[in-house]
Structure formats: structure tokens, C-alpha cells
Backbone as a printed PyTorch tensor [residue, N CA C, xyz], in Angstrom:
tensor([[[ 80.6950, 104.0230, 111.8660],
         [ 80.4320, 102.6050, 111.6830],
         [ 80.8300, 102.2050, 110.2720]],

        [[ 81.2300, 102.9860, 109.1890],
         [ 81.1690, 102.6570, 108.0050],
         [ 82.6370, 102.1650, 107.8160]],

        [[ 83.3200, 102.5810, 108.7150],
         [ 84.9370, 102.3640, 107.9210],
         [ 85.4330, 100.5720, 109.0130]],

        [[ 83.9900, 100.0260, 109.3510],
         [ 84.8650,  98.8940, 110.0950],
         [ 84.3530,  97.8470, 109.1010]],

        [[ 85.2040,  97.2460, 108.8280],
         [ 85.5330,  96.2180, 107.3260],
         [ 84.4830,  94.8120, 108.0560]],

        [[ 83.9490,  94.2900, 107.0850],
         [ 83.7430,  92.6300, 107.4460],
         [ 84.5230,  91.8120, 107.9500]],

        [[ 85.9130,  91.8490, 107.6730],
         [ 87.5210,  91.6830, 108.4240],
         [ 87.1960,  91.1570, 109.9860]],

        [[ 87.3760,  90.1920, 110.6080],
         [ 87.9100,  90.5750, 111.7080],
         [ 88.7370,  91.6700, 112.2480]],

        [[ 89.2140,  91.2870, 111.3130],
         [ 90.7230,  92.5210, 111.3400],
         [ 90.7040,  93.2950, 111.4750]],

        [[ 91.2550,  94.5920, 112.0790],
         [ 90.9110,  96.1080, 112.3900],
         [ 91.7400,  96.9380, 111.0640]],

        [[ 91.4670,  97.8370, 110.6130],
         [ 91.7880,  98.3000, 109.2710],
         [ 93.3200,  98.8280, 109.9660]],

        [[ 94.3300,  99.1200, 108.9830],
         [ 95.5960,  99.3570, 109.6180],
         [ 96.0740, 100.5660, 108.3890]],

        [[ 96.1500, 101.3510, 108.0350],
         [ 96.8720, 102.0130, 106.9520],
         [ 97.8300, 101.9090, 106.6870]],

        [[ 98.1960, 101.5850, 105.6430],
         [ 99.9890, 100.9350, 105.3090],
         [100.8500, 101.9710, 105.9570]],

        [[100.9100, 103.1390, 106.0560],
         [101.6660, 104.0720, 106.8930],
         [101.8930, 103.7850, 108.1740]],

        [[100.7550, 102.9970, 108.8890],
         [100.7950, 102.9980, 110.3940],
         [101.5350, 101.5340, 110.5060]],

        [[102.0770, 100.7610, 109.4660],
         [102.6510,  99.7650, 109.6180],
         [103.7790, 100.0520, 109.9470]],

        [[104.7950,  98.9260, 110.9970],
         [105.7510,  99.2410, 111.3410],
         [106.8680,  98.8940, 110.2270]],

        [[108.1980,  99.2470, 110.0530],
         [108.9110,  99.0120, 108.9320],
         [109.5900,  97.8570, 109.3630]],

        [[110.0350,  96.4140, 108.8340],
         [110.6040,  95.4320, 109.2340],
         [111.7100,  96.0110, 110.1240]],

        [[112.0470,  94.9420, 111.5010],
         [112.9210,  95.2030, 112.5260],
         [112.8130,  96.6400, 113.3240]],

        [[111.4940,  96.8000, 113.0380],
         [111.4960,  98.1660, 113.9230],
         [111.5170,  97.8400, 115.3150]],

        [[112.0980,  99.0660, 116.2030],
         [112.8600,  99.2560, 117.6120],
         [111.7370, 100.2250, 118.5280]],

        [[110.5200, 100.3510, 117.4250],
         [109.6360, 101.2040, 118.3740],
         [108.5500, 100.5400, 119.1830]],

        [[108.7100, 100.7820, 120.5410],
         [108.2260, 100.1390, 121.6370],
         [106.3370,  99.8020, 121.4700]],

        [[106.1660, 100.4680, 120.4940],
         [104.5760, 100.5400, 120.6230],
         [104.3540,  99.4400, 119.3430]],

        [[105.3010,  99.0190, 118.3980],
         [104.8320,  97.6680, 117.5910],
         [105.3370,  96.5400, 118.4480]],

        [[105.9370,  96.2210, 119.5740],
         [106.4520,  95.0960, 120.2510],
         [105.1160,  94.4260, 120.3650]],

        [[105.1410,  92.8360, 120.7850],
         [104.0600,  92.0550, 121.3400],
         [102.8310,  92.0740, 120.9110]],

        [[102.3480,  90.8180, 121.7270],
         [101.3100,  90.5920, 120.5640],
         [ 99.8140,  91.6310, 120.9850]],

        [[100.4130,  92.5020, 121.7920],
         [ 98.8780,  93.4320, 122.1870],
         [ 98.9770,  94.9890, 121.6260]],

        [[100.0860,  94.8040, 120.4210],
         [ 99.5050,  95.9570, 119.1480],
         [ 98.2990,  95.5900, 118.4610]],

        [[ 98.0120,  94.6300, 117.9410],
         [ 96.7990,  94.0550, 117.4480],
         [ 95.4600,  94.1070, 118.4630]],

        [[ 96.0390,  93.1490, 119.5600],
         [ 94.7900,  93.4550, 120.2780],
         [ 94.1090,  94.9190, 120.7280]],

        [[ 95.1160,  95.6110, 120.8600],
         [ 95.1730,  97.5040, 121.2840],
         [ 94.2320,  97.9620, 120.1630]],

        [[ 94.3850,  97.6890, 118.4900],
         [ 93.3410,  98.1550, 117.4460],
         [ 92.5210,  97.5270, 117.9690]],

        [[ 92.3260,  96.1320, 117.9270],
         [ 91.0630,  95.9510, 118.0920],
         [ 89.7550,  96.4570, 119.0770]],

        [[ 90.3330,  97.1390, 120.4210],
         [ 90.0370,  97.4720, 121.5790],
         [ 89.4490,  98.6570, 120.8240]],

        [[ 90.9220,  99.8470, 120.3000],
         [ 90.3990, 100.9050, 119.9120],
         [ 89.0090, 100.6640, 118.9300]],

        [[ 89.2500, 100.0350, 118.2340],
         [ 88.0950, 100.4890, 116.8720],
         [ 86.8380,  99.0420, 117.1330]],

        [[ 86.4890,  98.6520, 118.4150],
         [ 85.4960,  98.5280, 118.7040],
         [ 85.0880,  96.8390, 118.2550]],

        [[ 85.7780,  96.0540, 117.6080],
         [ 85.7720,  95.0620, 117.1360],
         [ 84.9730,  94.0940, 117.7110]],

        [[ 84.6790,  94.2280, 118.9730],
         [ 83.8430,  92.6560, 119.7340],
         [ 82.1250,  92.8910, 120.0190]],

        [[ 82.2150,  94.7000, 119.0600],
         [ 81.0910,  95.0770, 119.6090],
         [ 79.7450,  94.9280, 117.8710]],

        [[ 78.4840,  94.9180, 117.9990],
         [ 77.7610,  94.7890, 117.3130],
         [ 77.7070,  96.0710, 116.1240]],

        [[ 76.8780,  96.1770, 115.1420],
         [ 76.7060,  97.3970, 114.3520],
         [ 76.0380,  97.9390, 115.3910]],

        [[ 74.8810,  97.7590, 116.1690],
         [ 73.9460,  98.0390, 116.7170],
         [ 74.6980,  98.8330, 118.4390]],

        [[ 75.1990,  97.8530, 118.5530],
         [ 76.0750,  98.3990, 120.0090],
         [ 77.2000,  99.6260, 119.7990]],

        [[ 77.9620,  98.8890, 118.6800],
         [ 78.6200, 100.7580, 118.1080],
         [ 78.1700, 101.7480, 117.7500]],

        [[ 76.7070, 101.7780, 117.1090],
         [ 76.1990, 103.0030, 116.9410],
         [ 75.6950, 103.6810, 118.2400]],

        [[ 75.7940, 102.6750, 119.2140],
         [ 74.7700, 103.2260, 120.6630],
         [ 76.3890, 103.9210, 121.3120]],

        [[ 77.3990, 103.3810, 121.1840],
         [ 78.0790, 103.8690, 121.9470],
         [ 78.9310, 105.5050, 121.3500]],

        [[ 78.9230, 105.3660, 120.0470],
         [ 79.2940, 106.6160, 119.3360],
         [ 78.0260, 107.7350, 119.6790]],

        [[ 76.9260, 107.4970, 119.6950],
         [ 75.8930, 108.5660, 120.4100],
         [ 76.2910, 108.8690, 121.5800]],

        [[ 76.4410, 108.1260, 122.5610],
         [ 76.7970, 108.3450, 123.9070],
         [ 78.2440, 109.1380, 124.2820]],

        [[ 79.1120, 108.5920, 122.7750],
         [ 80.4580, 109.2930, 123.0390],
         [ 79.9300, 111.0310, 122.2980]],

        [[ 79.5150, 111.2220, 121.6250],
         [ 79.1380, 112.2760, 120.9410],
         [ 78.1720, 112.9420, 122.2670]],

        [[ 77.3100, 112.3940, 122.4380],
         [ 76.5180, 113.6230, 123.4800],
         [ 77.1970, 114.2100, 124.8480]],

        [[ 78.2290, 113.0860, 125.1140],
         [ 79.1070, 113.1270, 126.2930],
         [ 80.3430, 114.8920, 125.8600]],

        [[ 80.7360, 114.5580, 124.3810],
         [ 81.6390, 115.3530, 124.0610],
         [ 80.3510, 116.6190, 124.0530]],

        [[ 79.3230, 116.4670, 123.7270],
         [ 78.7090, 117.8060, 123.4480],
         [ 78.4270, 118.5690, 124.4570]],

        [[ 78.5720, 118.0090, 125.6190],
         [ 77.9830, 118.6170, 126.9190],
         [ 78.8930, 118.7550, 127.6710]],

        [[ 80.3080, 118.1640, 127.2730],
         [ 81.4120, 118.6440, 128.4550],
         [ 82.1310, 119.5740, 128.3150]],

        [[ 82.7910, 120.4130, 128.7390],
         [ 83.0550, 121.9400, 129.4680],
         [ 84.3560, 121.8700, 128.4370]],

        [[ 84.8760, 120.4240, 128.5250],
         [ 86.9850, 120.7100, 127.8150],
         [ 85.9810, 120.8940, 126.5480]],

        [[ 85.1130, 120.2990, 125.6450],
         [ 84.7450, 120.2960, 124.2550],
         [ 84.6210, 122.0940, 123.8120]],

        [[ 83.7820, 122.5290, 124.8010],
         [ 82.9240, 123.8920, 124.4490],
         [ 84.6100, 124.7150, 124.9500]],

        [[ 85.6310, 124.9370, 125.8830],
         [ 87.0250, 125.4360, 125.9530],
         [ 87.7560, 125.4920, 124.8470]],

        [[ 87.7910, 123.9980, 124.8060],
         [ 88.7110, 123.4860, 123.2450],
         [ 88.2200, 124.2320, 122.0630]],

        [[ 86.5040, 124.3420, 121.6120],
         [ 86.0000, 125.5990, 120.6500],
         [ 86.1390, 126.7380, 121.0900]],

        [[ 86.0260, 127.3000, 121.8020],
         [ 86.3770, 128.9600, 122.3990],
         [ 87.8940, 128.8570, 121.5910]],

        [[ 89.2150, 128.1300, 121.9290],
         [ 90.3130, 128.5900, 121.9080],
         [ 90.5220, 128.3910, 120.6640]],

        [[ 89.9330, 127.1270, 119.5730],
         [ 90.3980, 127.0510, 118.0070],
         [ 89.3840, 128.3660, 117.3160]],

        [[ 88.8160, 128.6110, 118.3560],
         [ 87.4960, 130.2200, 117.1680],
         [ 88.6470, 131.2760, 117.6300]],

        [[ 89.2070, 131.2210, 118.9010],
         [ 90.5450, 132.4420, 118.8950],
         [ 91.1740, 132.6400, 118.4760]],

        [[ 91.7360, 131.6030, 118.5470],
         [ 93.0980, 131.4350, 117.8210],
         [ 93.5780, 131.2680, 116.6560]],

        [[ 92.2680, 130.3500, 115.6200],
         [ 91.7490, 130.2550, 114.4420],
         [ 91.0280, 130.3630, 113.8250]],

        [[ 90.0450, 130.9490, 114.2020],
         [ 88.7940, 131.8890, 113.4940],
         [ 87.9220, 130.3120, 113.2550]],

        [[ 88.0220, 129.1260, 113.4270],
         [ 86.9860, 127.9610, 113.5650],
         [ 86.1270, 127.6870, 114.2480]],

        [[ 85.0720, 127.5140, 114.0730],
         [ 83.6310, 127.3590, 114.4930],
         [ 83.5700, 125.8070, 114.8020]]])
């Protein structure tokens, strides 16, 4: 919850900006903007994003790909 600005605006990192006349299909139209906003939660409350990041967090803690996905980075990379 900390990194979503008072902004309407969804935070953008100057890197993830496209370079003038760019040809890449994913800055076209006007639903790159709306797409951040979707991603990073924008229409939703402080109160409603913190409820839904719990729910996304307990969801990841209890599903089978999360606890796979750790088995194979502790194999493969000695990470916990």
C-alpha cells in the first residue's frame, strides 16, 4: 500500500516509459494507462487494498504452485 502515490495516476518508472514513436504493441491505445491502473489497484480504497493483498498473500501461502515454486528455487538455489 505504501508505493501508491496520492496521484490519481499510477506510478510509471521512467524506464517503463515508452521511447517517442515506439512500434511496441503493448504502449498502443488508450488502455496502457487504464491496464496500470487495473494492475496497481487504483479505484480501490487504502482499506480495500489492504484486504485484498491479505487475501492475495494467504491464497499464495496455501497453494501447491507457491510451496513447488520453493522446493525448486531451495534446489536449484539453495533459497528459502
Amino acid at each position: 500500500v505504501g508505493w501508491r502515490p496520492p496521484s490519481p495516476h499510477p506510478p510509471v518508472p521512467t524506464p517503463l516509459l515508452p521511447p517517442a514513436g515506439s512500434q511496441l504493441p503493448c504502449f498502443h491505445g488508450s488502455s496502457t494507462i487504464r491496464n496500470l491502473k487495473e494492475r496497481f489497484h487504483m479505484n480501490m480504497t487504502e482499506e480495500q487494498l489492504q484486504l485484498l493483498i491479505e487475501q492475495m498473500v494467504d491464497g499464495s501461502m496455501r497453494s501447491i504452485t507457491t510451496k513447488l515454486y520453493d522446493g525448486f528455487q531451495y534446489l536449484t538455489n539453495g533459497i528459502m
